[in-house]
C-alpha atoms as an extended CHARMM CRD file, in Angstrom:
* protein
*
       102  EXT
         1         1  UNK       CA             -8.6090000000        2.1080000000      -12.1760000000  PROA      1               0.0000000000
         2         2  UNK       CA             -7.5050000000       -0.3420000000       -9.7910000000  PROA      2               0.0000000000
         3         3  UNK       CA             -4.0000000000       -1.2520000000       -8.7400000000  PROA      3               0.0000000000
         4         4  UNK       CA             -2.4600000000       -4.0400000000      -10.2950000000  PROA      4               0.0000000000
         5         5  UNK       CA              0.2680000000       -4.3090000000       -7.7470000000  PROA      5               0.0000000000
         6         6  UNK       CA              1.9750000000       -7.8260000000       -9.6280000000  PROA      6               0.0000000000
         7         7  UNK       CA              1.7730000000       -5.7710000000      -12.8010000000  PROA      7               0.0000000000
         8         8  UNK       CA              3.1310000000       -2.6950000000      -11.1970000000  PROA      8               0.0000000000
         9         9  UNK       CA              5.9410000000       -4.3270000000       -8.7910000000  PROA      9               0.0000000000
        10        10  UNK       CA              8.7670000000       -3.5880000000      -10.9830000000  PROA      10              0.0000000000
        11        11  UNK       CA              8.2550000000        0.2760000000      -10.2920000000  PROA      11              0.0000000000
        12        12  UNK       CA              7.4850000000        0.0080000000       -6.4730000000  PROA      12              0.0000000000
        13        13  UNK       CA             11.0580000000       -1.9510000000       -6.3140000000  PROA      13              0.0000000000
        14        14  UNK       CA             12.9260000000        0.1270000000       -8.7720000000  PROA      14              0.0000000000
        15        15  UNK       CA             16.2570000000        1.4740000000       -6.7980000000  PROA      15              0.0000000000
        16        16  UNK       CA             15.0730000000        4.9970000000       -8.1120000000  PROA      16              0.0000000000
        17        17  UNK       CA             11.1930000000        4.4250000000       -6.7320000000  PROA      17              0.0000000000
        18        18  UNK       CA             10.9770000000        2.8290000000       -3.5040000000  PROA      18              0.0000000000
        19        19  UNK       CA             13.6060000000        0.9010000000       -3.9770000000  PROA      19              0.0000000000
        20        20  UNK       CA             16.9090000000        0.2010000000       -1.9560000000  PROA      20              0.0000000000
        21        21  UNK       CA             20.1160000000       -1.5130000000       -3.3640000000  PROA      21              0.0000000000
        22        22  UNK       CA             21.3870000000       -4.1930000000       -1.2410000000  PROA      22              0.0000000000
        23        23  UNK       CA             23.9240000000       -6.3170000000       -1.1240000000  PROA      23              0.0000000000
        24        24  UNK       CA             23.4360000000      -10.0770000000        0.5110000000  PROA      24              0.0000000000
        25        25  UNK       CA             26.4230000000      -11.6220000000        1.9950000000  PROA      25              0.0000000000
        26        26  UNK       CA             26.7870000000      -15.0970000000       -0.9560000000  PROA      26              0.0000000000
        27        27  UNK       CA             24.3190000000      -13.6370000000       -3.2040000000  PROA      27              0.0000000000
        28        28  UNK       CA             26.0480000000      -12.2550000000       -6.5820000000  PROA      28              0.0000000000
        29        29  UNK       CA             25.6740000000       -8.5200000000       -7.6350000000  PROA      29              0.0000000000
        30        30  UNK       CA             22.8380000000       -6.5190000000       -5.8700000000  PROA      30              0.0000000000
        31        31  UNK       CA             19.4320000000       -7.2330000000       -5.3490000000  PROA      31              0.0000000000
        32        32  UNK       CA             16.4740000000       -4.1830000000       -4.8510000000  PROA      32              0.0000000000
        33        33  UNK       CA             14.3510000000       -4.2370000000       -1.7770000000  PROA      33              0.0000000000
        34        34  UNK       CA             11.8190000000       -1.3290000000        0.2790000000  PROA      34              0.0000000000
        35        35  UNK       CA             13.9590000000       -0.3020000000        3.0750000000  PROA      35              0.0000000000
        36        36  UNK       CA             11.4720000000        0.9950000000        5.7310000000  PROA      36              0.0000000000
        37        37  UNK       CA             12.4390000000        2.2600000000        9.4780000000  PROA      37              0.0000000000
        38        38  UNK       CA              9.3560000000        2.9210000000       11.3500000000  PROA      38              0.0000000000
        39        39  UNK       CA              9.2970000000        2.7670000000       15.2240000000  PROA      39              0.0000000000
        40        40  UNK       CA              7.6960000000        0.0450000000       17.5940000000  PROA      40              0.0000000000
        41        41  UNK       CA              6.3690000000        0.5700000000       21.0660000000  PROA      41              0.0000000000
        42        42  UNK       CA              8.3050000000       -1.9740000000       23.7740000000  PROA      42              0.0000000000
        43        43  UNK       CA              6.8280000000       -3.0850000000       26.8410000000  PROA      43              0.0000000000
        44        44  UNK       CA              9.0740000000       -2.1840000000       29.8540000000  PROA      44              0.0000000000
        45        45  UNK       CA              7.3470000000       -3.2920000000       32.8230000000  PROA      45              0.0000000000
        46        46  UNK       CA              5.6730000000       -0.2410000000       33.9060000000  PROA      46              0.0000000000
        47        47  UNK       CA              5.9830000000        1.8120000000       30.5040000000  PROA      47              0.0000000000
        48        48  UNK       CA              6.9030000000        1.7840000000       27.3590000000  PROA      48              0.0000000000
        49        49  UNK       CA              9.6950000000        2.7600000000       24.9130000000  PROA      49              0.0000000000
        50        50  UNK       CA              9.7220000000        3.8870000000       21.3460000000  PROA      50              0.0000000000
        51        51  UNK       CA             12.4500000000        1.9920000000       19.5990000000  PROA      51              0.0000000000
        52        52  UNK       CA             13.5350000000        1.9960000000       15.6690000000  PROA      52              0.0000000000
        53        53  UNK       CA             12.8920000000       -1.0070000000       13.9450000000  PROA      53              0.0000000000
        54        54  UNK       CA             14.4150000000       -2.1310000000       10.0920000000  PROA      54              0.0000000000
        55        55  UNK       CA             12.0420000000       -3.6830000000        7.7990000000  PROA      55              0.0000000000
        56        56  UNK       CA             12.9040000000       -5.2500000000        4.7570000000  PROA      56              0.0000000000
        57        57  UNK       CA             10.7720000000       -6.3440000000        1.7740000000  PROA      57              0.0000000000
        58        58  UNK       CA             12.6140000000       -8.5290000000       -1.1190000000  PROA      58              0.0000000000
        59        59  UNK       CA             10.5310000000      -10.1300000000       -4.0720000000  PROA      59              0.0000000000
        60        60  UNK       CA             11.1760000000      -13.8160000000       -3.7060000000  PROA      60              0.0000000000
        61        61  UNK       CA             12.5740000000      -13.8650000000       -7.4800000000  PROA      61              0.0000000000
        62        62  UNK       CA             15.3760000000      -11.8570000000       -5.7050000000  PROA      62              0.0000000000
        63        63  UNK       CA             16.3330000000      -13.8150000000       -2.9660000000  PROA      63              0.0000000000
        64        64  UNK       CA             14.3590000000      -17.5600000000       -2.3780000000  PROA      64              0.0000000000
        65        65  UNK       CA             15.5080000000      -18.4540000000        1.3350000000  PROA      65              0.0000000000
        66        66  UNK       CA             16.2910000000      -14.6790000000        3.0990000000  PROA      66              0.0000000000
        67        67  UNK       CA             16.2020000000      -16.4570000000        6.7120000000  PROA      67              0.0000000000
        68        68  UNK       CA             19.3630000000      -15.5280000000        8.7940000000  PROA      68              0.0000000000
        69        69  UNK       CA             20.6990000000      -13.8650000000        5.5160000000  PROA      69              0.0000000000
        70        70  UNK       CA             23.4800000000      -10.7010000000        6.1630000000  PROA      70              0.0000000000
        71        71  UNK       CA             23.5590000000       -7.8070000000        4.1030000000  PROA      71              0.0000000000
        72        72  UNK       CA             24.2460000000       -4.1900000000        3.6320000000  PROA      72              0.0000000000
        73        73  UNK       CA             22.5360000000       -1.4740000000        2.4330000000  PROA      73              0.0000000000
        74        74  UNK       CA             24.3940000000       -0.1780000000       -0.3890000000  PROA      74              0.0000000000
        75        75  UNK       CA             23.5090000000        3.7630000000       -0.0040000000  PROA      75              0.0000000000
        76        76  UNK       CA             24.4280000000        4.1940000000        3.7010000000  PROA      76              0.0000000000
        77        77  UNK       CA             26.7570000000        0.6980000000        3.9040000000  PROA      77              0.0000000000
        78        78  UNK       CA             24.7930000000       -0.2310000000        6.6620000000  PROA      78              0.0000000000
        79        79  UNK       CA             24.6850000000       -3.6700000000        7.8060000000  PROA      79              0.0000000000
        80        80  UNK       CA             22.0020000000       -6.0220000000        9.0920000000  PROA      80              0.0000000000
        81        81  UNK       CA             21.0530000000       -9.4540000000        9.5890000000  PROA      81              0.0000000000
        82        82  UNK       CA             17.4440000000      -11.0970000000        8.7270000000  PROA      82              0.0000000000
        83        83  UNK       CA             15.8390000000      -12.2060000000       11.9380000000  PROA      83              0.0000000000
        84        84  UNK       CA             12.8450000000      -13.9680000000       13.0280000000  PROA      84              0.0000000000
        85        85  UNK       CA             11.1340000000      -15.8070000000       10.2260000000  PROA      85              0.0000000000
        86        86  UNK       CA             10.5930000000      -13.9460000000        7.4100000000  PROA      86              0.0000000000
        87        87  UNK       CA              6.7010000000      -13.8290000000        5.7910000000  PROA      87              0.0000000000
        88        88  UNK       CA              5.4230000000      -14.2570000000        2.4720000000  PROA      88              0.0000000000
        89        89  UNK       CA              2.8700000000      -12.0640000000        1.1780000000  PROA      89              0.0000000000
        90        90  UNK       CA             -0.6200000000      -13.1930000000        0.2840000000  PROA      90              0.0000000000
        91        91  UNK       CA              0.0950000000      -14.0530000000       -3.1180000000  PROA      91              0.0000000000
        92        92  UNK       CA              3.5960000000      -15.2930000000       -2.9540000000  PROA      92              0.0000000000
        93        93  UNK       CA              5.5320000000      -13.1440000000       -4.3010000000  PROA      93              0.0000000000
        94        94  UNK       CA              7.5260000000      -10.9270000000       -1.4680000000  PROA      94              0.0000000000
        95        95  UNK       CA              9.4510000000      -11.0730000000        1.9870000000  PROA      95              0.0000000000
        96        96  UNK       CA              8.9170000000       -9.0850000000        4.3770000000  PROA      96              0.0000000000
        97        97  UNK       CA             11.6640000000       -9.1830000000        7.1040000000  PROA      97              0.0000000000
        98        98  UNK       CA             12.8670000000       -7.8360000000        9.9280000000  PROA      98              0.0000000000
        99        99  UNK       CA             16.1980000000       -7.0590000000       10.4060000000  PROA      99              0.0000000000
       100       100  UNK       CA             18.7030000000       -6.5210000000       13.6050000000  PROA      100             0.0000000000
       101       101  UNK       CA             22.1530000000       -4.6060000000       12.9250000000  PROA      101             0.0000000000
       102       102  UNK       CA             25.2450000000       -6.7970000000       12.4800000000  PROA      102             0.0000000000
């Protein structure tokens, strides 16, 4: 059976799934995104460094302009700030984001 991931996106986003409270600086109550950490490789001249990087994704019911947004991450009160411009997926419907630490 294949995956019907518009059907299905309420459980991939659901705070006890994959999903991550979060809190957006302006934006009323909390929104639910997938909080994911993994690490990028940076060029350093002669080498490289393995840094941690904060990804984001947000349905765009959630939140319809995340660009430059703030906001914290409810479970560990982290805070970070949207950078970069975010990207829509193919069909529309989600951000994905990178974020920096405030």
């Amino acid at each position: 059976m294949p995956i019907d991931f518009a059907a299905d996106m309420h459980v991939f986003f659901a705070a006890d799934e994959f999903g991550e409270a979060v809190k957006v600086d302006g934006v009323d109550g909390e929104i639910v995104g997938i909080w994911d950490r993994p690490t990028d490789a940076v060029d350093l001249g002669q080498g490289q460094a393995i840094v941690p990087t904060n990804l984001l994704s947000i349905p765009v019911a959630s939140l319809l302009e995340p660009a430059g947004a703030a906001l914290t991450i409810v479970r560990t009160g982290e805070r970070f700030v949207i950078v970069g411009v975010p990207r829509l997926s193919r069909d529309g419907s989600i951000w994905s984001c990178e974020l920096d630490p405030a």
